[in-house]
C-alpha positions as CSV (number, residue, x, y, z in Angstrom):
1,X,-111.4,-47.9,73.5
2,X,-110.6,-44.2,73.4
3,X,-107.5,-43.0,74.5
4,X,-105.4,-39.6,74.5
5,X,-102.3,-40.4,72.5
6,X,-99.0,-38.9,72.9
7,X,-99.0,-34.8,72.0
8,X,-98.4,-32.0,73.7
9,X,-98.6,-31.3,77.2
10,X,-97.0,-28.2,78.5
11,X,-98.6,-27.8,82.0
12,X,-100.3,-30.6,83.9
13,X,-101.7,-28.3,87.1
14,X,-103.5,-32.0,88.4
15,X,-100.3,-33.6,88.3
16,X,-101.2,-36.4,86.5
17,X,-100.7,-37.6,82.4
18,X,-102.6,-39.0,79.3
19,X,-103.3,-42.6,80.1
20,X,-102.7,-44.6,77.5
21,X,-103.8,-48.1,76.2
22,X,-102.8,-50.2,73.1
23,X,-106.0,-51.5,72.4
24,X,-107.3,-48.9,69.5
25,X,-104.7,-46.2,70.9
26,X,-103.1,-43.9,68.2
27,X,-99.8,-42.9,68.6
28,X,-98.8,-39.3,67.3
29,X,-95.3,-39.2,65.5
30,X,-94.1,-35.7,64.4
31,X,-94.8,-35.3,60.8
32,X,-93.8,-32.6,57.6
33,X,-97.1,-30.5,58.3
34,X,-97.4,-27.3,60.6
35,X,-98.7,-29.0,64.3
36,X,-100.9,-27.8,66.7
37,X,-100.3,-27.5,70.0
38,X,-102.1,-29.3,72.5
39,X,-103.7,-31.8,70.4
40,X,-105.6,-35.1,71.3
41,X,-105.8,-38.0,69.4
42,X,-108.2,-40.9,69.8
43,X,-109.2,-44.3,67.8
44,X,-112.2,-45.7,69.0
45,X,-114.8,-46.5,65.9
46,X,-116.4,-43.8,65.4
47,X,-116.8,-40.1,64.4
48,X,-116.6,-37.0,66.4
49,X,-114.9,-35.6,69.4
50,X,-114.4,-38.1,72.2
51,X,-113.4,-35.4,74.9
52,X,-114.0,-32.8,77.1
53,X,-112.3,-29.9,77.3
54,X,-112.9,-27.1,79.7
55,X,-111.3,-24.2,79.7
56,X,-109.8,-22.5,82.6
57,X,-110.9,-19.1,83.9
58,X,-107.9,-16.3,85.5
59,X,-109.4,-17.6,88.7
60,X,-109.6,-21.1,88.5
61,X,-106.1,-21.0,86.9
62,X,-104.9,-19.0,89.6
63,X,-106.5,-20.9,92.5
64,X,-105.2,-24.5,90.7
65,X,-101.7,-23.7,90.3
66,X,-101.8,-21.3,93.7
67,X,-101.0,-17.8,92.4
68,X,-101.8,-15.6,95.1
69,X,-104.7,-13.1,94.8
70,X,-104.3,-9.9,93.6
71,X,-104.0,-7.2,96.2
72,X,-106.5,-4.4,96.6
73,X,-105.4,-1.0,96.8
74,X,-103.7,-0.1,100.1
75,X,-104.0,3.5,101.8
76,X,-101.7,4.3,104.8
77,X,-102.5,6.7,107.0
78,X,-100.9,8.7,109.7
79,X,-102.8,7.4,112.8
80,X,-102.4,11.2,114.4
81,X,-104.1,12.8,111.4
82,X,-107.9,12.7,110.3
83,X,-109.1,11.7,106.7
84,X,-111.2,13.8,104.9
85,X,-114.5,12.7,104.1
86,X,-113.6,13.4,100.3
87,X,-111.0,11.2,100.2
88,X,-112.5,8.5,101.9
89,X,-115.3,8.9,99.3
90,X,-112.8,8.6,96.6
91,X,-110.9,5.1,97.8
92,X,-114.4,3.7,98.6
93,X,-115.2,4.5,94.4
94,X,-111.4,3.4,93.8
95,X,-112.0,0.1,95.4
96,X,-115.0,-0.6,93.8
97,X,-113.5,0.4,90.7
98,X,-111.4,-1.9,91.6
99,X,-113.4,-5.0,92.5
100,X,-115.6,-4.4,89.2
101,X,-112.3,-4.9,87.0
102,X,-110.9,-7.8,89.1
103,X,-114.2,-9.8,89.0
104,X,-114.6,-9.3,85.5
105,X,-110.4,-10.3,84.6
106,X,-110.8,-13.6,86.9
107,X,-114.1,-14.6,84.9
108,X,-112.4,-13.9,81.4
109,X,-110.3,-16.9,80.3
110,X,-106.8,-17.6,81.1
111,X,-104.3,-16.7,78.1
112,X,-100.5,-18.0,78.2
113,X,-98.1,-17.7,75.4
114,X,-95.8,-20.4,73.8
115,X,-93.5,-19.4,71.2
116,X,-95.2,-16.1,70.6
117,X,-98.7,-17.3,70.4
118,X,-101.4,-16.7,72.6
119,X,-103.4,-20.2,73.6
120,X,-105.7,-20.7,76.0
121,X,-105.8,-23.7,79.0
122,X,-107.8,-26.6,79.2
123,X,-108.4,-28.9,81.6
124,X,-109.2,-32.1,79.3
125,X,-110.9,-35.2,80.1
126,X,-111.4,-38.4,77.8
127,X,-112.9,-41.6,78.2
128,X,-110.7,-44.2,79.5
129,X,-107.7,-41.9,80.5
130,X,-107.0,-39.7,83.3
131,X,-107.1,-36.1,82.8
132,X,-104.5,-33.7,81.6
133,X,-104.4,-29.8,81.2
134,X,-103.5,-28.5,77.6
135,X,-102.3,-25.8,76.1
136,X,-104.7,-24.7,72.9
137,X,-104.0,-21.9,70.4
138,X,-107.1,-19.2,70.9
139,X,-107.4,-19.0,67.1
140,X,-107.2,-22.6,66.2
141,X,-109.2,-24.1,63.4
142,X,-110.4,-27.7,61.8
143,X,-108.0,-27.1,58.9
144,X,-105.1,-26.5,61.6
145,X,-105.6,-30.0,62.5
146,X,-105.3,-31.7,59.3
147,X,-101.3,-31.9,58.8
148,X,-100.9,-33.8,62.3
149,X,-104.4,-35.8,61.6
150,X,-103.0,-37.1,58.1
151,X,-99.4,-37.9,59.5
152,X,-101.2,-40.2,62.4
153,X,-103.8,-41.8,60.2
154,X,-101.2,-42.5,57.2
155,X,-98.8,-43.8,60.0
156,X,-101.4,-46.5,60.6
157,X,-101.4,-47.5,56.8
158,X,-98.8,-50.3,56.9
159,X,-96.7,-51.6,53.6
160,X,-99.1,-54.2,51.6
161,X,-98.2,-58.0,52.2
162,X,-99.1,-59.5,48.9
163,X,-101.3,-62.6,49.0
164,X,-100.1,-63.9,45.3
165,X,-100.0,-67.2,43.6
166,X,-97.3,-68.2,42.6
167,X,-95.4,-66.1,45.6
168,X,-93.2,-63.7,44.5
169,X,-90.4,-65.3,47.1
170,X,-90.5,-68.1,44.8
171,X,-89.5,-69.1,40.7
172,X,-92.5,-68.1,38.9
173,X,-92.8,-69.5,35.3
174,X,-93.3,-67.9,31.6
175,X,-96.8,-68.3,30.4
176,X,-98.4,-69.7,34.2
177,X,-100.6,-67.4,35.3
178,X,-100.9,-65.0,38.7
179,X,-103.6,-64.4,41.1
180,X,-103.0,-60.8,42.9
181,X,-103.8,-59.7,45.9
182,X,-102.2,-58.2,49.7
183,X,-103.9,-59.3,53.0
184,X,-106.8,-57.3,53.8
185,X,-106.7,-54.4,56.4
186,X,-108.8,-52.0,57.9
187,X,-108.0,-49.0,60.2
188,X,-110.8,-47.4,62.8
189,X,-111.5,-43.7,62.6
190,X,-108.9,-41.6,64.0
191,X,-109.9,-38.4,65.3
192,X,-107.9,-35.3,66.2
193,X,-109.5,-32.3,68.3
194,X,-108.4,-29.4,70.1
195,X,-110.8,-27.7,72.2
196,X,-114.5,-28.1,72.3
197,X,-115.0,-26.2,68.7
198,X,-111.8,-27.9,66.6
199,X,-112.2,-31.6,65.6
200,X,-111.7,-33.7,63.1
201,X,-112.3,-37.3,61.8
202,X,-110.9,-39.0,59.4
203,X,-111.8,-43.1,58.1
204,X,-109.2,-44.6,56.0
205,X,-110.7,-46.2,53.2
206,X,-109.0,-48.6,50.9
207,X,-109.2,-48.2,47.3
208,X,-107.3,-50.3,45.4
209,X,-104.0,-52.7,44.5
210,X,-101.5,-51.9,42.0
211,X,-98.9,-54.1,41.1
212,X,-96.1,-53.1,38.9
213,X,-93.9,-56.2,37.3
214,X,-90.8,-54.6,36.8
215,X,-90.9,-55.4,33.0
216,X,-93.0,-52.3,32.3
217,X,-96.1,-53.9,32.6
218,X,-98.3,-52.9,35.6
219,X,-101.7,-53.9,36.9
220,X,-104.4,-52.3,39.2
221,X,-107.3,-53.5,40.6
222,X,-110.2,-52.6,43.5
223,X,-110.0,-53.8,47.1
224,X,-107.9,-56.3,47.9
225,X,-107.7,-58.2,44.9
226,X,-108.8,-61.3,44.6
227,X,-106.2,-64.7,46.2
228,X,-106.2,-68.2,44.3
229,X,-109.2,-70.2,44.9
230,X,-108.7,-73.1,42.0
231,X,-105.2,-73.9,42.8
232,X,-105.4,-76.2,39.5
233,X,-105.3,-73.8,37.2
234,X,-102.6,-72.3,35.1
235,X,-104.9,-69.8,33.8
236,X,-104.4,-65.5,35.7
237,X,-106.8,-64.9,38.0
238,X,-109.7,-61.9,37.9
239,X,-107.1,-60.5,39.5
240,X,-104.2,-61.4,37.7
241,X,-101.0,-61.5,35.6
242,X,-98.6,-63.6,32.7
243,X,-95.2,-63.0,32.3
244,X,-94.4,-63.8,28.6
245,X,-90.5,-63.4,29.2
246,X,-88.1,-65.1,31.9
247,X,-86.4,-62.5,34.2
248,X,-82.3,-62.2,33.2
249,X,-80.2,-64.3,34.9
250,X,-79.1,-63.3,38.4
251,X,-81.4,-60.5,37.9
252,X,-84.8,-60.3,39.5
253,X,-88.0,-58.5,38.5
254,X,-88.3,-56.2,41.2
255,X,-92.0,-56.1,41.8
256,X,-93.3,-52.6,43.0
257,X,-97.1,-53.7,45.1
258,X,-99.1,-50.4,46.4
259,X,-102.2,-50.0,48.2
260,X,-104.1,-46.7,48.1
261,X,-106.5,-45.5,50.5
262,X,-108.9,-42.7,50.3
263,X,-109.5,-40.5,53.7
264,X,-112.8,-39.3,54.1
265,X,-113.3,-36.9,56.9
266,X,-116.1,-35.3,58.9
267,X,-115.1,-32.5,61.0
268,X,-116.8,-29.6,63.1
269,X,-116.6,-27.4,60.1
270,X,-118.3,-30.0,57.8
271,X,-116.7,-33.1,55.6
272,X,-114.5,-33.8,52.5
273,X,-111.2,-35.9,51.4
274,X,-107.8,-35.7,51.8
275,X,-105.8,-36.6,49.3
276,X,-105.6,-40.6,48.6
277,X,-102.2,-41.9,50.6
278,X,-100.2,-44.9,48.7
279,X,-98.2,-47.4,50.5
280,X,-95.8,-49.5,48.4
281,X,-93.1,-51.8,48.7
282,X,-91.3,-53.4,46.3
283,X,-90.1,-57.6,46.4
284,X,-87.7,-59.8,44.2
285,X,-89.3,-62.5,41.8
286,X,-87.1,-65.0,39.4
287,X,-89.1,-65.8,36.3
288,X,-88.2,-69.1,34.6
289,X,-89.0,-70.6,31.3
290,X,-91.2,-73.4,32.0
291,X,-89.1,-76.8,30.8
292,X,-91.0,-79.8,29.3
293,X,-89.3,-83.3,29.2
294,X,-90.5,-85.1,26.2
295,X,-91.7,-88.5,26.4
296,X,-90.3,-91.4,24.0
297,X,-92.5,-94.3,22.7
């Protein structure tokens, strides 16, 4: 599904909105980077622009949001007195003068400004929604897009849920060995674009797990990491981790898990990476000294 999510819209001439849908639909929260006006984002599965965007002419600006045409020159004459073949020959070349600048300014794109800055309007259709008219900076680029792009696709990256053995909501014991790992996730390609020549995509990719034990140790692995499968084992798995000392009493290891995820991008200005985006979050685990009852013959 492909979807216009919430951004900009300063004039809607067709008096309707961005539909919206929550299956694969990205919402747009205001980030730290510099954003563009006028952007659309979209989540569907795949790469590349998912709209299209057409950009309004003076005329067809005009005519949609009913702006009266411009007036010709007008002559008034006394009806008692004759005009001179001269000047008649000068408002007919005055008119078409005229006519020849009027044409060509109702064929050359429409320009508003917002906040200083000239952008042109688009009337913008994407699959699955209804269709909205945007305002688009004139000198937009791909690289414009990338603060706003990287706050929506990090914004999908939720905080890791570890999949560990023994859980870290329960007593773990000194010397009995962990399995680590968080549930798996994935995250479609999110794209942002903003007029027909300014798009980009980018795929969250996930790297790796990182687990830090709050006693100084830390561990990180690829993927996902790798959950129990021999539950009768006290050995760590591939995956894994011993504590060798009990936590202090009342006191908690405060265990620290992070994903990272690489971000890969095409764009219409050719590919690369952002920089790899962490997730973390950080849960209480008691650590006990493992008690043995002898037995007496």
């Amino acid at each position: 599904m492909c979807a216009i999510a919430s951004s900009p819209v300063v004039a809607d001439l067709t008096g309707t909105s961005a539909g919206t849908d929550s299956g694969g639909t990205v919402t747009a929260e205001a980030g730290t980077g510099d954003l563009v006006l006028g952007v659309v984002y979209t989540s569907d599965g795949s790469s590349g622009p998912k709209c299209s965007w057409d950009r309004y002419s003076n005329f067809e600006f005009e005519r949609a949001t009913g702006t009266p045409p411009r007036e010709p020159p007008q002559y008034y004459d006394d009806s008692d007195v004759e005009v001179a073949q001269e000047e008649l020959d000068r408002r007919e070349a005055e008119l078409e003068r005229w006519q020849r600048t009027e044409d060509r300014r109702r064929s050359e794109p429409k320009v508003t400004y917002f906040d200083g800055e000239a952008h042109y309007v688009y009337a913008v259709r994407c699959v699955g929604s209804t269709g909205t008219v945007r305002l688009v900076p004139t000198t937009v680029a791909t690289n414009d897009l990338i603060p706003g792009l990287h706050d929506v696709a990090t914004g999908q990256i939720l905080v890791p849920v570890p999949d560990v053995s023994p859980e870290l909501g329960f007593t773990g014991y000194v010397n009995l060995g962990m399995w680590l790992a968080v549930e798996p996730a994935t995250i479609t390609p999110i794209t942002a674009e903003a007029g027909p020549d300014a798009w980009i995509t980018v795929t969250p990719e996930h790297q790796s797990i990182h687990f830090d034990f709050g006693n100084g140790d830390t561990r990180t692995c690829d993927g996902f990491g790798e959950p129990i499968s021999y539950l009768e084992t006290f050995d760590e798995g591939p995956c894994g981790y011993t504590y060798r000392h009990s936590s202090p009493d009342s006191q908690p290891y405060q265990v620290r898990v992070s994903t990272t995820w690489n971000l890969p991008y095409t764009s219409s200005n050719g590919s690369g990476t952002l920089a790899p985006f962490t997730r973390d979050a950080v849960f209480p685990h008691n650590v006990d000294e493992l008690q043995t009852v002898g037995q007496s013959n």
